[in-house]
N, C-alpha and C positions, 0 to 999 in steps of 0.2 A: 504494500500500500504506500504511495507515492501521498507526502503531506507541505502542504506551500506554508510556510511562515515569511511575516516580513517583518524588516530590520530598519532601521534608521538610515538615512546616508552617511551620516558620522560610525557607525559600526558599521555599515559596509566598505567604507573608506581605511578603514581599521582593518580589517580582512583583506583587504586588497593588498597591501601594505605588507602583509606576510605569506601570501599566496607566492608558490615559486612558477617559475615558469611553464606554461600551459596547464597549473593547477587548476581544479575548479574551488566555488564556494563550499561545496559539498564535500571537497576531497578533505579541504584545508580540516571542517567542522569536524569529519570522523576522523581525521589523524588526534585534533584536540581531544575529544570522546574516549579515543583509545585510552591516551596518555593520560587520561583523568579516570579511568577505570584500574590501568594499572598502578599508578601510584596513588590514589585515593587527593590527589590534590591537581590544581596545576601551579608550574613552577613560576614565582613570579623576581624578577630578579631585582636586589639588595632588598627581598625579603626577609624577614628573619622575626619566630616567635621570642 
């Protein structure tokens, strides 16, 4: 099942930004989804609890 959400221009301009070459929006989202199921976070840099 195929499901449309939409986003701001300011986060779309934010994902564009880190999209690599011939990426899609889609690809970028489930690499993030991964990365946040395997480490239970995502990494945010000069984070620190």
């Amino acid at each position: 099942m195929t499901h449309t959400i939409e986003i701001s221009d300011e986060l779309s301009e934010r994902l564009e930004r880190h999209l690599d070459e011939d990426e899609t929006y889609e690809e970028l989202i489930a690499e993030l989804v991964s990365m946040y199921e395997t480490e239970g976070t995502f990494l945010q840099e000069g984070y620190s609890e």
